[in-house]
C-alpha positions in Angstrom: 0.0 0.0 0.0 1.5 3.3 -0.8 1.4 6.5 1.9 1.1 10.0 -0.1 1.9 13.3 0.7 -1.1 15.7 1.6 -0.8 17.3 -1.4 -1.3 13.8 -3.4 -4.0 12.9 -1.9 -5.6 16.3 -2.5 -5.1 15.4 -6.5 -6.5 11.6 -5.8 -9.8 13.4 -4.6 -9.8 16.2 -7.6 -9.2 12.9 -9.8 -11.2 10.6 -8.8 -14.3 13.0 -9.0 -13.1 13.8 -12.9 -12.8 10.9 -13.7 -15.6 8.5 -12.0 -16.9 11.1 -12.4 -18.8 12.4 -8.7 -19.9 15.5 -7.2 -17.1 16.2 -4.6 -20.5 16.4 -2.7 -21.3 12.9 -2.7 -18.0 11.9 -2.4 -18.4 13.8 0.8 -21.1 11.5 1.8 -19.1 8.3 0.8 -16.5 9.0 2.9 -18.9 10.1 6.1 -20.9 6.7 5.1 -17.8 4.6 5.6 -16.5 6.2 8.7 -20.2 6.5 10.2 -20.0 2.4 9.4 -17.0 1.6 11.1 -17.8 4.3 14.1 -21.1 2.5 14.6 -19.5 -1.3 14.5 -16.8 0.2 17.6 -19.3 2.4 19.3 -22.7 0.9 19.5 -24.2 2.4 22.6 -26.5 4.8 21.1 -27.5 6.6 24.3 -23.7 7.6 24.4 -23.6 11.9 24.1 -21.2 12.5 20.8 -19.8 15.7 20.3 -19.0 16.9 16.7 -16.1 19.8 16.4 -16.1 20.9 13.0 -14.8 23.6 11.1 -15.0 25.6 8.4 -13.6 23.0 5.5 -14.2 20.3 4.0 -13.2 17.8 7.2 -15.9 20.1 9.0 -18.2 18.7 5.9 -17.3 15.7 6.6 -18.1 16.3 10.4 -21.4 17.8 9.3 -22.4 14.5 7.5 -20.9 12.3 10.2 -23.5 14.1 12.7 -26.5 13.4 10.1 -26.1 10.1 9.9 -25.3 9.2 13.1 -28.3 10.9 14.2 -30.3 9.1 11.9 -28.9 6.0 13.6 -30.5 7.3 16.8 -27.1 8.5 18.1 -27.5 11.5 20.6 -25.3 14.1 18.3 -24.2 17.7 19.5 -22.4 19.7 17.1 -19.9 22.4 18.1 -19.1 24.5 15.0 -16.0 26.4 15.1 -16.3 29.9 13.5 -12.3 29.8 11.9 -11.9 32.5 9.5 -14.3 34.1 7.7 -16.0 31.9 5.2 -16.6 28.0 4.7 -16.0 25.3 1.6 -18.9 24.9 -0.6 -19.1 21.2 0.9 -19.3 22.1 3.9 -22.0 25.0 3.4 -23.9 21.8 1.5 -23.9 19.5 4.5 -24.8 22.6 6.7 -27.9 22.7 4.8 -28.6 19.0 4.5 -28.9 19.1 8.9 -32.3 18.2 10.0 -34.1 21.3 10.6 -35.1 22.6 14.3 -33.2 21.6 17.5 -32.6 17.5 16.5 -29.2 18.2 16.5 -27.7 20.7 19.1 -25.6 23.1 17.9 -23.1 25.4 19.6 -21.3 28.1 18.4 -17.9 28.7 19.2 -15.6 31.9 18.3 -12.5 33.2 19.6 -13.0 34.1 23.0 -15.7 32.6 23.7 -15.4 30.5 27.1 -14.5 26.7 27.0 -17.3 24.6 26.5 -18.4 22.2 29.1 -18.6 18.7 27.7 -20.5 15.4 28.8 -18.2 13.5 31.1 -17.6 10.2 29.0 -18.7 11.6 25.9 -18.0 10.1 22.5 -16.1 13.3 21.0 -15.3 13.5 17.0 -12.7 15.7 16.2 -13.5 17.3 12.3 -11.6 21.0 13.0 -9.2 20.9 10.4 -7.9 18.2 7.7 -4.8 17.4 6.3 -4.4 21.0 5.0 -3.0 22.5 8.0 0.0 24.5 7.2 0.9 26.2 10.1 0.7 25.5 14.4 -2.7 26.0 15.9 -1.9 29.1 18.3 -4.3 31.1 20.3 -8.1 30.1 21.0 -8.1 27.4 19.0 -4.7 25.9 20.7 -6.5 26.3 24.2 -9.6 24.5 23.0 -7.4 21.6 21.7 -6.0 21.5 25.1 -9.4 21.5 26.7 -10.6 19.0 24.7 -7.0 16.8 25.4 -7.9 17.7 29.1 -11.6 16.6 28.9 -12.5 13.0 30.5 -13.8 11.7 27.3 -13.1 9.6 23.9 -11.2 11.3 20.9 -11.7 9.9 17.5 -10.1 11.5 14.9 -11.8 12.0 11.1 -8.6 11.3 8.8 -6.4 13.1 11.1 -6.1 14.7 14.1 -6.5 18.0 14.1 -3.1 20.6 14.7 -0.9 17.1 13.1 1.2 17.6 10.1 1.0 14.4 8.1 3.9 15.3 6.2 6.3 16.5 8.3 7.0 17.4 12.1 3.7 18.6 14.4 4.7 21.4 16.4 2.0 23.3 18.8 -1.1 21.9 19.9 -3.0 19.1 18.5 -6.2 16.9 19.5 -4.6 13.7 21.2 -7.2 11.0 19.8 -7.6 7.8 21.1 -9.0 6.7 17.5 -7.9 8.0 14.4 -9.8 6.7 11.0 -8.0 7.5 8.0 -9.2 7.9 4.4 -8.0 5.2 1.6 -4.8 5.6 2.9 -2.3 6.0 6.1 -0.4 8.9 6.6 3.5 9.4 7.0 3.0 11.0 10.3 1.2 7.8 12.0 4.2 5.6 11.6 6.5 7.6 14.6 6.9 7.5 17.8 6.2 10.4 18.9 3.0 11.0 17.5 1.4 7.8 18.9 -0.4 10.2 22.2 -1.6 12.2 19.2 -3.0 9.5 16.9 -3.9 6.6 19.5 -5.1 3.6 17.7 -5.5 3.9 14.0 -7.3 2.5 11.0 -7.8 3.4 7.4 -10.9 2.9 4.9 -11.7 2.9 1.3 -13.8 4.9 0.2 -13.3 4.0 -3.5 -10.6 7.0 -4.7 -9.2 6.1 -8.3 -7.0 3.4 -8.1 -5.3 4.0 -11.6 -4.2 7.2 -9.7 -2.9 5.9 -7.1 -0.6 3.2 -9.1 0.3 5.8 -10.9 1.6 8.1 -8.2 5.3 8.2 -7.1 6.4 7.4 -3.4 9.4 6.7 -1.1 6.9 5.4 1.1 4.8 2.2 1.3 3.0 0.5 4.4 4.3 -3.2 4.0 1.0 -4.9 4.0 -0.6 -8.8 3.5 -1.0 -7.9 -0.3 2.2 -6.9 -0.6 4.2 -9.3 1.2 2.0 -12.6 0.0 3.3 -12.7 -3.7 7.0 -13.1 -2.8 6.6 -16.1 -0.5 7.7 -19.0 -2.6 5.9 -22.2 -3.4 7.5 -25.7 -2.3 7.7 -28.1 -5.0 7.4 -31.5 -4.3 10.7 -33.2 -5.4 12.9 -30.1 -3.0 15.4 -31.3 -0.7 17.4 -29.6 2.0 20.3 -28.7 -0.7 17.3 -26.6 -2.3 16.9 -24.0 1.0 20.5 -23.3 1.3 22.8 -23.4 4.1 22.9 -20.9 6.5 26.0 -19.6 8.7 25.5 -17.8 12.3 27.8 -16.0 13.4 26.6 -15.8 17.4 26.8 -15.7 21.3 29.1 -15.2 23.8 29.7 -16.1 27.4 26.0 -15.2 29.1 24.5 -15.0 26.2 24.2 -18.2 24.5 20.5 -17.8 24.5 20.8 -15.1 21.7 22.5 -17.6 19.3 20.0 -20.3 20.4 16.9 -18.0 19.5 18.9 -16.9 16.2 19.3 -21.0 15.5 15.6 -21.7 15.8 14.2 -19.0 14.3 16.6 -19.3 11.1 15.1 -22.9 10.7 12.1 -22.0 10.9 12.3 -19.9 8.6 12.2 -22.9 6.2 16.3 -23.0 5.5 17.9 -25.8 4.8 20.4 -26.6 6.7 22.4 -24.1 9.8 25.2 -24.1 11.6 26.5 -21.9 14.7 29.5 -21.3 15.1 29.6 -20.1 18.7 32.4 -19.9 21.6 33.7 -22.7 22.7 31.6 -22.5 26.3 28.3 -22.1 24.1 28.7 -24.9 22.0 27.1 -27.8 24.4 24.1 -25.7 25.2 23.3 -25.2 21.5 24.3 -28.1 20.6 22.1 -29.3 23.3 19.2 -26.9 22.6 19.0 -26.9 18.7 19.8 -30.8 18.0 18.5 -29.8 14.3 21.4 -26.9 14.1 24.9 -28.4 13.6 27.4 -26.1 15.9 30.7 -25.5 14.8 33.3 -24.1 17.7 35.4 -21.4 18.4 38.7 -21.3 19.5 37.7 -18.4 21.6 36.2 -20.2 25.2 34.5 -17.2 26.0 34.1 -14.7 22.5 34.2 -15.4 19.2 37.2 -14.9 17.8 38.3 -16.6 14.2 35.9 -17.3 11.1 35.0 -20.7 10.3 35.8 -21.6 6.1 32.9 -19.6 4.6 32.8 -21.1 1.4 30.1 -23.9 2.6 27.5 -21.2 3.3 25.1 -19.6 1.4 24.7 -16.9 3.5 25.7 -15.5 6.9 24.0 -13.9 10.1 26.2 -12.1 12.4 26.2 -10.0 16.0 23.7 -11.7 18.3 25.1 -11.8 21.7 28.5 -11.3 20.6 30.1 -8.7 23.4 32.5 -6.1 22.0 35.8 -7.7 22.5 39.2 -6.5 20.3 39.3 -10.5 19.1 35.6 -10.2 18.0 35.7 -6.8 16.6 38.6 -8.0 14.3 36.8 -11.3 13.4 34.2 -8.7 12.3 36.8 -6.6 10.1 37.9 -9.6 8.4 34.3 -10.5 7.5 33.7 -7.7 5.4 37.2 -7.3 3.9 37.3 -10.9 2.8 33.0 -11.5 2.0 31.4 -10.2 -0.9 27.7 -11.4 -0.4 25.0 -9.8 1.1 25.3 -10.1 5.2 22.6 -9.6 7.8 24.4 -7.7 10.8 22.8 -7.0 14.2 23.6 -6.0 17.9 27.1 -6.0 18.7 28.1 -6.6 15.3 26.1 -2.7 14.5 28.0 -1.4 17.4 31.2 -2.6 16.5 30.7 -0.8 13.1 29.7 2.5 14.9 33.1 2.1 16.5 35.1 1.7 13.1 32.9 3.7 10.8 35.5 3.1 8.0 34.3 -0.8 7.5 30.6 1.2 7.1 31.7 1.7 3.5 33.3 -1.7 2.7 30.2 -3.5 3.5 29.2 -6.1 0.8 26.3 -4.6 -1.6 23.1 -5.1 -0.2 23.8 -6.2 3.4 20.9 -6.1 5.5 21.6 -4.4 9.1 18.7 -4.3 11.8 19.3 -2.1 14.4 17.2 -0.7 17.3 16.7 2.8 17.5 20.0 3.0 19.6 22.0 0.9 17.5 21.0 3.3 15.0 22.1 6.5 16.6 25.3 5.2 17.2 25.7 4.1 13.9 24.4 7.3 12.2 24.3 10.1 14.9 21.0 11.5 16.6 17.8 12.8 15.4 15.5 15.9 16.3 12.5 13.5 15.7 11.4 10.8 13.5 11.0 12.7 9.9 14.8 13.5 10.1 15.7 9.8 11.5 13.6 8.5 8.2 15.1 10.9 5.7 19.0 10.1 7.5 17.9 6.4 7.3 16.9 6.7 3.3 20.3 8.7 2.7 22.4 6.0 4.6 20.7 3.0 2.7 21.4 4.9 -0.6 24.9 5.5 0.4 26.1 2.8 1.8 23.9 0.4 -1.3 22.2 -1.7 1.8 18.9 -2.4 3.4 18.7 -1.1 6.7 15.7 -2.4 9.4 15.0 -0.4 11.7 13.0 -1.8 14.6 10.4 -0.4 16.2 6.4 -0.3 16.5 6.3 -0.2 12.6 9.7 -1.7 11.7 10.7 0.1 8.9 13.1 -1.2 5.7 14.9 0.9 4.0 16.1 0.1 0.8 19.5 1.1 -1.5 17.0 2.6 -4.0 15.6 5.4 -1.4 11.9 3.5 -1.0 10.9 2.7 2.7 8.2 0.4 4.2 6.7 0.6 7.3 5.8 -2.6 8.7 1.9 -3.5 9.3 2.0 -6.3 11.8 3.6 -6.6 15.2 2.7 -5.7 19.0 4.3 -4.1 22.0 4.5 -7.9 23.7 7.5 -8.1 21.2 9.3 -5.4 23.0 11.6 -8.0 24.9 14.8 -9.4 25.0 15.7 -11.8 22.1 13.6 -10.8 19.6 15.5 -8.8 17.4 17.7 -12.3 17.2 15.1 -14.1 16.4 14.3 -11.7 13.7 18.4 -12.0 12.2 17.8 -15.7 12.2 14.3 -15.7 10.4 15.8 -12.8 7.6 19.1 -15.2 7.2 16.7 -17.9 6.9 15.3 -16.3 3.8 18.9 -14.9 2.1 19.9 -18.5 2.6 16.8 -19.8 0.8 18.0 -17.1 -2.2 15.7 -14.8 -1.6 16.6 -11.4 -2.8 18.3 -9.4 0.0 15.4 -6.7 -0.2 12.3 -9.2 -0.5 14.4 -11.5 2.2 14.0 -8.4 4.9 10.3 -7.3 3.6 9.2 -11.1 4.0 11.6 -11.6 7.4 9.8 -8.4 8.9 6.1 -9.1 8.5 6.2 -12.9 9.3 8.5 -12.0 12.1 5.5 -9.5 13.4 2.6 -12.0 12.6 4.2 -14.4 14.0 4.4 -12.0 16.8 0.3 -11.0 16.8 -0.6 -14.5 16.8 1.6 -15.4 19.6 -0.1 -12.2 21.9 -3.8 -13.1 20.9 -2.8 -16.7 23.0 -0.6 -15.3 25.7 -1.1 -11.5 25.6 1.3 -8.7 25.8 3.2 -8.9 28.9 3.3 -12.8 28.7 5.3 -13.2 25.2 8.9 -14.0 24.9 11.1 -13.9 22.2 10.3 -17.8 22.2 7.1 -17.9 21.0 7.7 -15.9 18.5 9.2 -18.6 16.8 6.9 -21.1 17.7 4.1 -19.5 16.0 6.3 -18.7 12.7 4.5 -21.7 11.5 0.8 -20.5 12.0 2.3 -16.7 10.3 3.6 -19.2 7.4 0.1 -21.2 7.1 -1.4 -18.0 7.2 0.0 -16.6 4.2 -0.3 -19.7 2.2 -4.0 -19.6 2.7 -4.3 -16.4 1.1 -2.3 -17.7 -2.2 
């Protein structure tokens, strides 16, 4: 699914009224239909007070029509219209007219100045003030009614944004902290960082039927790695394959006290659907994983405690390197020599990121599309700070580019960059999976794949949803604060059988 700028989506609307064609009007009312459905399906208690802000545009319109038909459904509607400037949009003017007549539908009147209005404790309110379109910081009245409303004991839903937030860049100044925000068609940049999630709470896009020939058509860096997208590269096993077929994977792991991250690395990469692995692991790990993975062969260092010295390299078909490694001289030139003398892709994480933050020189001799997962930490130290997550997208994009390699970054909507400057912001995952061990699990499922010959790029896209499923279907069993980086892997198999049933 792509994400488009503000002013993109503008043109999709203009578009898809040429050419279906439809009155912007009833376009209007499609979009009001579809949010009034899925409003409705969340919020059924009728008897519920809901509290309409609208302004003077066309989300106000939308607003408008939202309060119609909900109080056709027998919802008990207020309006509170905000008097911003001095005129309206023709849409909204239309939907102003189209209101049932008399006092069905409350309204209240609101212009600068005017005192704070008391709302219903536990009220259902709907935020329609102002679209996408903002292009400037709410200031003044309107910034202290935001705050009332973010103050107010009640529920926020947002109609395609929230109002005061810049979809395209960073929100400064006040804006309506919704608990629910419903997007239009599409998601907007702005939802996928951190530190807008108090802003846009839980959120949700639906169709409302804009021109899809538009929207193919339509040039992005930006993408939001869904089911669709990710279901046509997972490959098809033919009958007469054998292990030889799914590769041979190498990983690079562990150290002493923390043998657990090559054993989650280990399991993972074979479930993954690889052929064949082998650890090669410190001395002191390799009876534990030897012990632990019995379908993993374990290969051992000379190091007792750290690894220290490459195994022969020319067995593997690809190699995963950094879980649990420590940060020891020995390792860090074991790492040094695994660039110099490697010339396909790697997948780097953990120790093996920071080591490279420490000898930024080997950033640059990094084998073409190498795929490096860090955390947002690991990322700072590799590529310096960022004022907020716009800048640490844009300085992720540029590093990918310059460096020609795929860099995951982890977070609530993991997000893979690629050498070509397109992004994709992962659409499955939980917080559960904010625990120890499961960024090694996700180096040993994205090996898994490279080993299989995957392409580097579709190996980390396919690595990083699965890896997240797998993640969602663990916490609807065990919940959030129950899952370890251990289940994730057991339920890689129910994320694979998933996707095969949509084939």
């Amino acid at each position: 699914m792509k994400i488009l700028t503000a002013e993109q989506i503008r043109a999709l609307d203009a578009c898809t009224i040429a050419q279906e064609p439809i009155p912007s009007i009833d376009l209007m009312e499609r979009a009001a239909l579809t949010f009034v459905h899925w409003l409705a399906d969340r919020f059924s208690d009728t008897d519920r007070p809901v509290c309409i802000f609208v302004g003077p545009g066309n989300n106000g319109g939308d607003g408008l029509a939202v309060a119609r038909l909900l109080h056709q459904r027998f919802y008990s509607v207020s309006l509170y219209r905000c008097h911003i400037g001095s005129g309206v949009s023709a849409d909204f003017q239309a939907n102003w007219e189209r209101l049932p007549k008399g006092d069905a539908i409350p309204v209240t009147h609101l212009h600068s100045g005017d005192p704070m209005p008391d709302l219903p404790k536990g009220a259902l309110l709907i935020d329609a003030i102002f679209g996408s379109g903002l292009n400037r910081p709410l200031s003044g009245y309107w910034a202290k009614l935001v705050a009332a409303v973010n103050a107010a004991p009640l529920t926020r839903v947002a109609i395609d944004v929230p109002s005061g937030l810049f979809t395209d860049g960073p929100s400064e100044g006040a804006c309506i902290e919704a608990d629910y925000t419903f997007s239009f068609e599409l998601p907007k940049l702005a939802f996928f960082f951190a530190e807008n999630q108090h802003r846009i709470g839980e959120w949700t896009t639906g169709s409302i039927g804009l021109d899809a020939s538009f929207i193919g058509q339509s040039e992005t860096p930006f993408f939001y790695l869904d089911r669709p997208m990710v279901q046509p590269l997972l490959r098809t096993r033919r009958r007469h394959d054998h292990k030889g077929t799914f590769g041979h994977a190498l990983l690079l792991m562990g150290s002493y006290g923390k043998t657990g991250a090559a054993i989650l690395a280990a399991r993972a990469c074979l479930r993954s659907g690889v052929g064949l692995v082998t650890a090669h692991v410190p001395h002191s790990a390799y009876w534990p994983l030897q012990t632990a993975v019995p379908e993993a062969m374990v290969s051992g260092d000379t190091g007792e405690y750290f690894l220290s010295a490459l195994p022969d390299l020319k067995p593997y078909n690809a190699i995963g390197a950094g879980c649990g490694w420590g940060q020891e001289t020995v390792t860090a030139q074991m790492l040094r020599q695994l660039i110099e003398g490697h010339r396909q892709p790697l997948v780097l994480d953990a120790d093996a990121l920071n080591l490279l933050a420490k000898d930024q020189e080997l950033l640059y001799r990094l084998p073409g599309n190498s795929i490096l997962t860090p955390h947002p930490k690991e990322f700072e130290r590799l590529f310096g700070p960022s004022a907020n997550g716009f800048e640490r997208n844009a300085l992720q994009r540029r590093m990918a580019e310059a460096l020609n390699v795929i860099i995951v970054l982890k977070g609530a909507h993991t997000c893979i960059a690629a050498p070509d400057g397109a992004c994709y912001f992962n659409a499955t995952g939980n917080p559960g999976m904010a625990t120890g061990g499961s960024g090694d699990v996700l180096t040993g499922i994205i090996t898994g794949f490279l080993t299989q010959g995957y392409p580097p790029l579709e190996a980390a896209l396919l690595g990083v949803w699965l890896h997240g499923l797998a993640g969602d279907l663990a916490a609807r069993d065990l919940g959030y604060e129950a899952l370890l980086a251990g289940d994730i892997v057991k339920y890689l198999g129910a994320a694979f059988q998933y996707l095969h049933q949509q084939k």
